[in-house]
C-alpha positions as CSV (number, residue, x, y, z in Angstrom):
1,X,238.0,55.0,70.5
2,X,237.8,53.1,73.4
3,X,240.7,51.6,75.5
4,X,241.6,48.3,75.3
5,X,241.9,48.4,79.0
6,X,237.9,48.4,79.6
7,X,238.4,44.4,78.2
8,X,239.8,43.5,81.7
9,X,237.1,45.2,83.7
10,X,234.7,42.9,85.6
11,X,231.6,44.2,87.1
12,X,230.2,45.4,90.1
13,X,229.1,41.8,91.9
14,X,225.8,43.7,93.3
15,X,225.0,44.7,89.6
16,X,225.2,40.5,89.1
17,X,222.8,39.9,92.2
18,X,220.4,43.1,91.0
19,X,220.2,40.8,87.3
20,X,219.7,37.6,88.9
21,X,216.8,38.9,91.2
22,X,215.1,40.5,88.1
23,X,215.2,37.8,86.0
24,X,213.8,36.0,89.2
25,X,210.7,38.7,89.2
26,X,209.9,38.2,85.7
27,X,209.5,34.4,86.6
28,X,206.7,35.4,89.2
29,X,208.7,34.9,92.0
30,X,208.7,38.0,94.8
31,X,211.9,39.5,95.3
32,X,212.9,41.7,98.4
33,X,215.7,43.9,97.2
34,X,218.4,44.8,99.1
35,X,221.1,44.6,96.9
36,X,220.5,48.5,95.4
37,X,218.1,51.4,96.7
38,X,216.0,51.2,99.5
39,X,213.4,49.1,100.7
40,X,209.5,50.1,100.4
41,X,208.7,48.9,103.8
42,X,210.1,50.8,107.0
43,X,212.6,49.2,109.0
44,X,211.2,46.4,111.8
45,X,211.9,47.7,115.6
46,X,213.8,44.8,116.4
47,X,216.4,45.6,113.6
48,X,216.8,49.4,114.4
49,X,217.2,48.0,118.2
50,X,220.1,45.1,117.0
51,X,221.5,48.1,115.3
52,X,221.9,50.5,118.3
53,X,223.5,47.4,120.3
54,X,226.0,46.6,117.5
55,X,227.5,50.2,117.4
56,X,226.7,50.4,121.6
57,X,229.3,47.6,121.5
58,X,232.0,49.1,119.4
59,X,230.8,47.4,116.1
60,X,231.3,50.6,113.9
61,X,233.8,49.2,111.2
62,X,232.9,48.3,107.7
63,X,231.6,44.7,106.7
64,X,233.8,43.1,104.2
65,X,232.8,44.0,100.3
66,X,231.4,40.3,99.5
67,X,229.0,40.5,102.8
């Protein structure tokens, strides 16, 4: 038996995005995913550098859940 509690859930938005950019793959077009996982390419110098001046400058606090 199941609870009729699990009617109200809603899912995870980055499970939405995940579906959307497959369903975009299987119409040919070329997806980068970062919604899930990690990427297959390394990171690119100039991000990893913005990144150590963001937390040099006291930016260490969560994004908000939507992005």
């Amino acid at each position: 038996m199941i609870s009729k509690r699990t009617e109200e859930m809603t899912s995870f938005i980055v499970m939405d995005v995940l579906e959307r950019a497959n369903e975009m793959e299987r119409k040919g077009i070329h997806i980068v995913h970062l919604e899930v996982g990690e990427p297959d390419f390394d990171t690119p110098a100039c991000v990893k550098d913005a990144a150590c001046r963001a937390l040099e400058d006291g930016h260490t606090h969560y994004t908000h859940s939507l992005g």
